[in-house]
MISEBA-637614 format. One record per atom (N, C-alpha, C): residue number from 1; atom name; x, y, z. Coordinates in steps of 0.001 Angstrom, whole numbers, plus 500000, padded with zeros to 6 digits. Example, Ala and Ser with C-alpha at 12.3 -4.5 7.8 and 13.67 -1.06 7.14 Angstrom:
<recs>
1  N  513190  494310  507800 $
1  CA  512300  495500  507800 $
1  C  513200  496700  507800 $
2  N  512850  497750  507080 $
2  CA  513670  498940  507140 $
2  C  512900  500030  507870 $
</recs>
This chain:
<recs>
1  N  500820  498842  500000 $
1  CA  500000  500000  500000 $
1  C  500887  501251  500000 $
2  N  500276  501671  499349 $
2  CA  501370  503537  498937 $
2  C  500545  504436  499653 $
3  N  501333  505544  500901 $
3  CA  500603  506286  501095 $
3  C  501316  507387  500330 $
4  N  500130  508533  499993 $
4  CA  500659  509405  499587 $
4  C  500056  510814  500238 $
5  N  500464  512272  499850 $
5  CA  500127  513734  500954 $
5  C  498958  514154  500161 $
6  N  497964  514625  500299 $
6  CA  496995  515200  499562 $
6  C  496463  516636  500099 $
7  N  497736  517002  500963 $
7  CA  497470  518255  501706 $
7  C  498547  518687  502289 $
8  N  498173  519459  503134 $
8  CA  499392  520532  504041 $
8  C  498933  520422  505718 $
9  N  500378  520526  506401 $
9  CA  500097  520255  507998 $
9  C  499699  521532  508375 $
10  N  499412  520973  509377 $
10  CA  498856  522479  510023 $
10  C  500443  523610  510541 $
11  N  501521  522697  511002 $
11  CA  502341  523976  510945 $
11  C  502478  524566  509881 $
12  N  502910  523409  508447 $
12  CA  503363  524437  507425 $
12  C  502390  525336  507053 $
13  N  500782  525659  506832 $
13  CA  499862  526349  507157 $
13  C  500311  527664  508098 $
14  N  500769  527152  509437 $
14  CA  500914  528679  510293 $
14  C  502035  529094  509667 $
15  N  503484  528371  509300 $
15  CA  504475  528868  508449 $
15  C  504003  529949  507330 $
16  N  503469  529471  506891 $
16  CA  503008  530314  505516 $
16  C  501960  531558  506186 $
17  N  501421  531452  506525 $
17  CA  500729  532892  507407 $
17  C  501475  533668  508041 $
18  N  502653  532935  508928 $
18  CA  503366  533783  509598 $
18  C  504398  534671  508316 $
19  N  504943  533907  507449 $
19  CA  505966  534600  506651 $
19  C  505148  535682  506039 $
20  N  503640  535455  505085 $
20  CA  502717  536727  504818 $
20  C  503089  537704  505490 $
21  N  502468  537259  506872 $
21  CA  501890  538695  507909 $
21  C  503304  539312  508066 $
22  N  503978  538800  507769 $
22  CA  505812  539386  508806 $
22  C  506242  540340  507107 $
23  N  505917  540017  506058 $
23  CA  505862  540802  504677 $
23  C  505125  541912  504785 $
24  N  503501  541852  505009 $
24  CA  503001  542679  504906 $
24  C  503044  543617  506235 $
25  N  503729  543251  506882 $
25  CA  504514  544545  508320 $
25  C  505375  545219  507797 $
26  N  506112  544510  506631 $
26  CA  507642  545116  506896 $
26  C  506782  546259  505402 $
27  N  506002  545988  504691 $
27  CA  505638  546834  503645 $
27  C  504379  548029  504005 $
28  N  504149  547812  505307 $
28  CA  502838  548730  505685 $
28  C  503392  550262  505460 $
29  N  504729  550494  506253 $
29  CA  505050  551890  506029 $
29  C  505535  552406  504934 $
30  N  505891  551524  503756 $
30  CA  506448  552159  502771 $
30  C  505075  552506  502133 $
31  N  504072  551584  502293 $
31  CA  502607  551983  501437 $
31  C  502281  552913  502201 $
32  N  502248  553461  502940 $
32  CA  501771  554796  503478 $
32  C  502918  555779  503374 $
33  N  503574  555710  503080 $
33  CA  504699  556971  502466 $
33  C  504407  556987  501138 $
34  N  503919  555928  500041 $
34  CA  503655  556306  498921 $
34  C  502254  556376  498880 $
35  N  501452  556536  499679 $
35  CA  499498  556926  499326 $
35  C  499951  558805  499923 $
36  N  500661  558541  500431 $
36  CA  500593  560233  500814 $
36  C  501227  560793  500094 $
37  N  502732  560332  499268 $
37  CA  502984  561569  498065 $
37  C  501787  561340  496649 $
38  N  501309  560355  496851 $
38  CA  500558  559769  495711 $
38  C  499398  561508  495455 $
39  N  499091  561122  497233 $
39  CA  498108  562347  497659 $
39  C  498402  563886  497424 $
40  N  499412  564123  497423 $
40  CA  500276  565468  497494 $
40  C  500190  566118  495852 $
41  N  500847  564882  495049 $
41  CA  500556  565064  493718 $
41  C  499781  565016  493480 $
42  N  498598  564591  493764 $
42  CA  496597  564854  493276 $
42  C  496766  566287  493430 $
43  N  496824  566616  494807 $
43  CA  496752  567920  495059 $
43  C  497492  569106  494337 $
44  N  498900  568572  493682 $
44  CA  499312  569816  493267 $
44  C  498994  569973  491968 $
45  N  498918  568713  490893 $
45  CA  497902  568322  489875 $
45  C  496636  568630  490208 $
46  N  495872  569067  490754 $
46  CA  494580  570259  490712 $
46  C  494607  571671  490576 $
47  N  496001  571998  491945 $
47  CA  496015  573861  491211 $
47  C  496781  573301  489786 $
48  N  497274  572892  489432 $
48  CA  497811  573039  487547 $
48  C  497033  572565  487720 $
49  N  495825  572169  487479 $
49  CA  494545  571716  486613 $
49  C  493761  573304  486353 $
50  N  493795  574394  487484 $
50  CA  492602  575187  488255 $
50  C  493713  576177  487146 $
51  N  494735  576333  487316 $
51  CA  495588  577638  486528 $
51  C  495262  577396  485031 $
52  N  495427  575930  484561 $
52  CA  495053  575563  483129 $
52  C  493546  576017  482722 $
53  N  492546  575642  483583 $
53  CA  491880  575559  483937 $
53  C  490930  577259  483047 $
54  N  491478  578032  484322 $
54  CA  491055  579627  484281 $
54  C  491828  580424  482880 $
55  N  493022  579724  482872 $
55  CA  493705  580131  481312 $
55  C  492577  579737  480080 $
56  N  492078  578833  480193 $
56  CA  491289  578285  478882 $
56  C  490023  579255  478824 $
57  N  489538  578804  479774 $
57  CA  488076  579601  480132 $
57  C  488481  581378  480054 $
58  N  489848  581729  479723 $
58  CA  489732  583319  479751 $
58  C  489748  583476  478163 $
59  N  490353  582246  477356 $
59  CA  490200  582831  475847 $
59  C  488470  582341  475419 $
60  N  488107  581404  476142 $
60  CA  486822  580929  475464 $
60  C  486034  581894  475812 $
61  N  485937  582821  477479 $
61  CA  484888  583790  477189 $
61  C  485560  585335  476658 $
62  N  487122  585436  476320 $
62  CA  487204  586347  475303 $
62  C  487324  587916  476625 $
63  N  487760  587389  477581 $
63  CA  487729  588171  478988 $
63  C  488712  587666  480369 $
64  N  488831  588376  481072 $
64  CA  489281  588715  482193 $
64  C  488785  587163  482921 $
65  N  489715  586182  483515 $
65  CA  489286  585043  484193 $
65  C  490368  584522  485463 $
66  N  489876  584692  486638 $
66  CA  491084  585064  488055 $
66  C  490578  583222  488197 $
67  N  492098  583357  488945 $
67  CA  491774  582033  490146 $
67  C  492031  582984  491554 $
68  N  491150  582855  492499 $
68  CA  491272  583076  493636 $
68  C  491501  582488  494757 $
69  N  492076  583081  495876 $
69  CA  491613  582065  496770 $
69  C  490516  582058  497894 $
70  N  489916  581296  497998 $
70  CA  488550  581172  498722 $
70  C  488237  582205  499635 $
71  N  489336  582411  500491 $
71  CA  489104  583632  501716 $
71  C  489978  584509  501343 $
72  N  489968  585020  500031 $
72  CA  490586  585969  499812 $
72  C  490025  587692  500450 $
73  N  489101  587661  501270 $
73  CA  489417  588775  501309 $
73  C  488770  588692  503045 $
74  N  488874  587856  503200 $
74  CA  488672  587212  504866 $
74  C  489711  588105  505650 $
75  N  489956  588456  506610 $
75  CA  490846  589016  506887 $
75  C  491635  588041  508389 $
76  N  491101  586860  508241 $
76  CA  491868  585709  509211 $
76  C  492833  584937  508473 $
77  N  492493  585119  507111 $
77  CA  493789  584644  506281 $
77  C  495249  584624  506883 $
78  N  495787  583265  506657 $
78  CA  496878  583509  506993 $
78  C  497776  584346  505657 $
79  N  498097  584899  506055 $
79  CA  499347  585733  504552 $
79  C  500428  584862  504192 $
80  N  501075  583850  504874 $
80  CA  501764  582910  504188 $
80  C  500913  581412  503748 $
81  N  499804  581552  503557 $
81  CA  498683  580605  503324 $
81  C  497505  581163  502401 $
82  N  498022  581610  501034 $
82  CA  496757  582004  500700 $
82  C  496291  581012  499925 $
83  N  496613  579969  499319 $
83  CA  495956  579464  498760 $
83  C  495456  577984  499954 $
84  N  495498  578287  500802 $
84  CA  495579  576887  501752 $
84  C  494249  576766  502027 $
85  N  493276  577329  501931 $
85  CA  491929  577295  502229 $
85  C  491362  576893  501011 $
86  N  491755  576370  500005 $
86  CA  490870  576304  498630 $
86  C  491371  577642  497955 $
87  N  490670  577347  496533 $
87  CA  490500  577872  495409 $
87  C  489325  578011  494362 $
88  N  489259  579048  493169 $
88  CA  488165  578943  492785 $
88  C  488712  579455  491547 $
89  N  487577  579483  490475 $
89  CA  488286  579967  488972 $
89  C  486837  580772  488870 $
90  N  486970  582162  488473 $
90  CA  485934  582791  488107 $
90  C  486028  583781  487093 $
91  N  485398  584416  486530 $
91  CA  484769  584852  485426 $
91  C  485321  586699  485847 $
92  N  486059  587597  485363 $
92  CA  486119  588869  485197 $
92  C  487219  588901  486757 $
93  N  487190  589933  487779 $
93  CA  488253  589876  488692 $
93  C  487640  590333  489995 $
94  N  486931  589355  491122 $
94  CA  485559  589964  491735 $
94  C  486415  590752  493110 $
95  N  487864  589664  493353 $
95  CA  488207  589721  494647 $
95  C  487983  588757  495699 $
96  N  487175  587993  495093 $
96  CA  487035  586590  496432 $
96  C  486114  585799  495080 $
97  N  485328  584660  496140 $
97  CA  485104  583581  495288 $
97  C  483397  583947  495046 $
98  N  482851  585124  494553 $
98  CA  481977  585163  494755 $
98  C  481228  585177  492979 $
99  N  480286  585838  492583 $
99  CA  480016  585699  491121 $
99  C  479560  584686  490498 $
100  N  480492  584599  489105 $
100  CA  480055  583643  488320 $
100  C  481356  582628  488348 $
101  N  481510  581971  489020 $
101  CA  482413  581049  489690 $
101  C  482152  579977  488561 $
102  N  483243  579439  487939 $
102  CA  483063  578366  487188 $
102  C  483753  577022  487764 $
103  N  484202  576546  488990 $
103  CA  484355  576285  489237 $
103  C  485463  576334  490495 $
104  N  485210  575671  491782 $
104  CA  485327  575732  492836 $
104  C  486296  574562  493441 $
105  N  487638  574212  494297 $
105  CA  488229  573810  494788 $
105  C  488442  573745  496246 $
106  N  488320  572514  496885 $
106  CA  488459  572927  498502 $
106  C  489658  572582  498839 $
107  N  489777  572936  499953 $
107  CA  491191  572820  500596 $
107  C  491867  571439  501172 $
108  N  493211  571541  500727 $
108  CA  494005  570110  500587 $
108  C  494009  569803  501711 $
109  N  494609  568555  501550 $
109  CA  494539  567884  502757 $
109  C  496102  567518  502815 $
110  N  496367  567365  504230 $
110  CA  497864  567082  504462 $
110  C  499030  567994  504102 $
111  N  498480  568998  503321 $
111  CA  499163  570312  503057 $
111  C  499626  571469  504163 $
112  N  500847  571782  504104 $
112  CA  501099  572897  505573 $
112  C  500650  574118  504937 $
113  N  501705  574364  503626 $
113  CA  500811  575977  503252 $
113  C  500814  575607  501640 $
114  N  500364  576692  501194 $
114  CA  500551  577263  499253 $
114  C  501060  578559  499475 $
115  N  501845  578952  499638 $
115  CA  502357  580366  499272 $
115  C  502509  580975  497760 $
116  N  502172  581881  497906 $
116  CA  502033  583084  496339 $
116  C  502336  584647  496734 $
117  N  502295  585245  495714 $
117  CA  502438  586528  495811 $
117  C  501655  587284  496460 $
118  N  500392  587001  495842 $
118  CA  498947  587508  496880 $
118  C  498156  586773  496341 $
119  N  496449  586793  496504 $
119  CA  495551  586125  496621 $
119  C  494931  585891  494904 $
120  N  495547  586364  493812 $
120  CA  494382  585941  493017 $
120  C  495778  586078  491740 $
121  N  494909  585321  490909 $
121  CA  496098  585273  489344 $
121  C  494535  585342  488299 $
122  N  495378  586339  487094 $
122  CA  494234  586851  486209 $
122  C  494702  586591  484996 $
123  N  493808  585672  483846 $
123  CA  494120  585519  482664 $
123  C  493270  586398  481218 $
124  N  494276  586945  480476 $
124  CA  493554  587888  479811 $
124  C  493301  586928  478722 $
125  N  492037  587376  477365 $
125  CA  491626  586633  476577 $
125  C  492082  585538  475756 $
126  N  493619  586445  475498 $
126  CA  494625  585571  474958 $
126  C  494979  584203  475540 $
127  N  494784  584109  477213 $
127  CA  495210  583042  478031 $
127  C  496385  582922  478689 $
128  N  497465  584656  478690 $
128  CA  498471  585135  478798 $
128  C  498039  585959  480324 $
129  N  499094  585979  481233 $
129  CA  498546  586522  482271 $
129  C  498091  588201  481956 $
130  N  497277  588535  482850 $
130  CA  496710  589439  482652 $
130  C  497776  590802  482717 $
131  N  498310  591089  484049 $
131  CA  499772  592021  484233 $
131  C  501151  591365  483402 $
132  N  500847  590787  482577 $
132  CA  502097  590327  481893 $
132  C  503422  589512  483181 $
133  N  503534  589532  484193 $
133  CA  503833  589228  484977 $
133  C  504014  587461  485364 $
134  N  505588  587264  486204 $
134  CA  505699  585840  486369 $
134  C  505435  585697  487824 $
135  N  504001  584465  488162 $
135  CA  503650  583952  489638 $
135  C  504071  582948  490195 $
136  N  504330  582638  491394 $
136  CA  504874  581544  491937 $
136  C  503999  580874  492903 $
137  N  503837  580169  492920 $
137  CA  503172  579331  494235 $
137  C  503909  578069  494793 $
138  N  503972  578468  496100 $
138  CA  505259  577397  496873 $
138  C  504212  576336  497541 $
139  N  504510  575140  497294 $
139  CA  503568  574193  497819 $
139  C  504013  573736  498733 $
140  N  503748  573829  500085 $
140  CA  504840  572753  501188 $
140  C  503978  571706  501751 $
141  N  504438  570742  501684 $
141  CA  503784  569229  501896 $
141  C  504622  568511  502753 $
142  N  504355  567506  503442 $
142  CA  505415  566574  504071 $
142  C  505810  565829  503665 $
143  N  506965  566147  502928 $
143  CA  507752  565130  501795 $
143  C  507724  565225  500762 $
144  N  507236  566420  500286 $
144  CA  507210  566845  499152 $
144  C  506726  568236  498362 $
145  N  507601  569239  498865 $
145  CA  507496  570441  498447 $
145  C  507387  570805  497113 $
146  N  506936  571699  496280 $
146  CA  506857  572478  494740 $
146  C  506829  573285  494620 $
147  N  507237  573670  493826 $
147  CA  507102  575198  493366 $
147  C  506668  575329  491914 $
148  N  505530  575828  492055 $
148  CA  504972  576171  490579 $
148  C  504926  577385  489988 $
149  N  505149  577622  488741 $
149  CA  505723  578714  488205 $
149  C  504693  579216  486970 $
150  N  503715  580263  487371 $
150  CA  503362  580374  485944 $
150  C  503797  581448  485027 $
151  N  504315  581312  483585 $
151  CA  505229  582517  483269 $
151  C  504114  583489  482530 $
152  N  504652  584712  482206 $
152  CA  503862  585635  481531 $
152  C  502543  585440  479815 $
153  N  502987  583964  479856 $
153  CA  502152  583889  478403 $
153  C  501310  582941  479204 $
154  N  501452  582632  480420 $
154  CA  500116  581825  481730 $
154  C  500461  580648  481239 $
155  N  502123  579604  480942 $
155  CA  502809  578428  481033 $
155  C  502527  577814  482567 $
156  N  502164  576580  482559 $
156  CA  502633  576613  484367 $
156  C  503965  575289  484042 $
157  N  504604  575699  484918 $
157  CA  505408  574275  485155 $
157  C  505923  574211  486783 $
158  N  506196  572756  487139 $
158  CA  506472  572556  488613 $
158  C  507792  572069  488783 $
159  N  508424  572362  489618 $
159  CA  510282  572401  490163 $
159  C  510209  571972  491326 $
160  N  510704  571495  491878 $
160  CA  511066  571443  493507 $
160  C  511752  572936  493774 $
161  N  511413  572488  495329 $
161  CA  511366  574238  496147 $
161  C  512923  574017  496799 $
162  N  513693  575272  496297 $
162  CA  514587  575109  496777 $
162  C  515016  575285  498527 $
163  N  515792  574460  498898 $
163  CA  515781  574951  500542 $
163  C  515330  576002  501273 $
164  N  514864  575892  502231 $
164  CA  514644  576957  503028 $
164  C  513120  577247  502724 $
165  N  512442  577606  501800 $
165  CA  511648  578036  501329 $
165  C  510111  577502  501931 $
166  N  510278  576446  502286 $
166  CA  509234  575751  503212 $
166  C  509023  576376  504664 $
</recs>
């Protein structure tokens, strides 16, 4: 008579669970260091979505089209935080998010600040900034700072922030 295995023991069973679980420990923190820059870049890929965004919508209505920021004229604003409360893209140059708002952005998450020059960026019909002028917005994140740059013809592109600047 031949015996033969048609299964697994119960240690090698806990073997194999234990080696899993002792994998998925040693990988828990690297997956949460990459869902949070994952997160950071959503976020900074929305203001360049919101700048692209208000650039388009200023040649399609052939006019004046701001991004603001939400409490722009709040006066609890922090001044090294203006864009940290949200954003908005609107229609002509109101001063806050009020009007004909074409769309609306809330405020990031896991973000320390957005720093800029001041509270609002304006695209003239062309889709070229409105003051001919180059804006910056400093993104500081945990673990991953930016700096976005939009130039005078309303280009955006993103750099890392050089030291200190956070």
């Amino acid at each position: 008579m031949r015996l033969s295995m048609y299964g697994m023991t119960l240690i090698e069973l806990v073997l194999v669970v234990a080696l899993i679980g002792t994998g998925i420990l040693a990988a828990a923190p690297s997956f949460n260091s990459i869902v949070s820059k994952n997160q950071t870049t959503t976020q900074i890929n929305e203001l360049v979505t919101a700048i692209n965004l208000a650039r388009s919508e200023a040649s399609k209505v052939s006019g004046v089209v701001s991004l603001q920021a939400t409490n722009a004229i709040d006066n609890t604003i922090d001044n090294d935080n203006e864009f940290g409360r949200g954003w908005c893209v609107v229609v002509g140059n109101p001063g806050d998010c009020t009007g004909d708002i074409i769309r609306s952005f809330p405020a990031p998450l896991g973000v320390d600040t957005i720093n800029s020059e001041s509270d609002s960026l304006q695209f003239n019909a062309f889709g070229a900034m409105h003051d001919n002028s180059t804006r910056t917005f400093i993104f500081c994140a945990p673990g991953k700072d930016r700096l976005i740059t939009v130039t005078p013809v309303g280009r955006s592109k993103i750099d890392n922030v050089a030291p200190g600047d956070c």
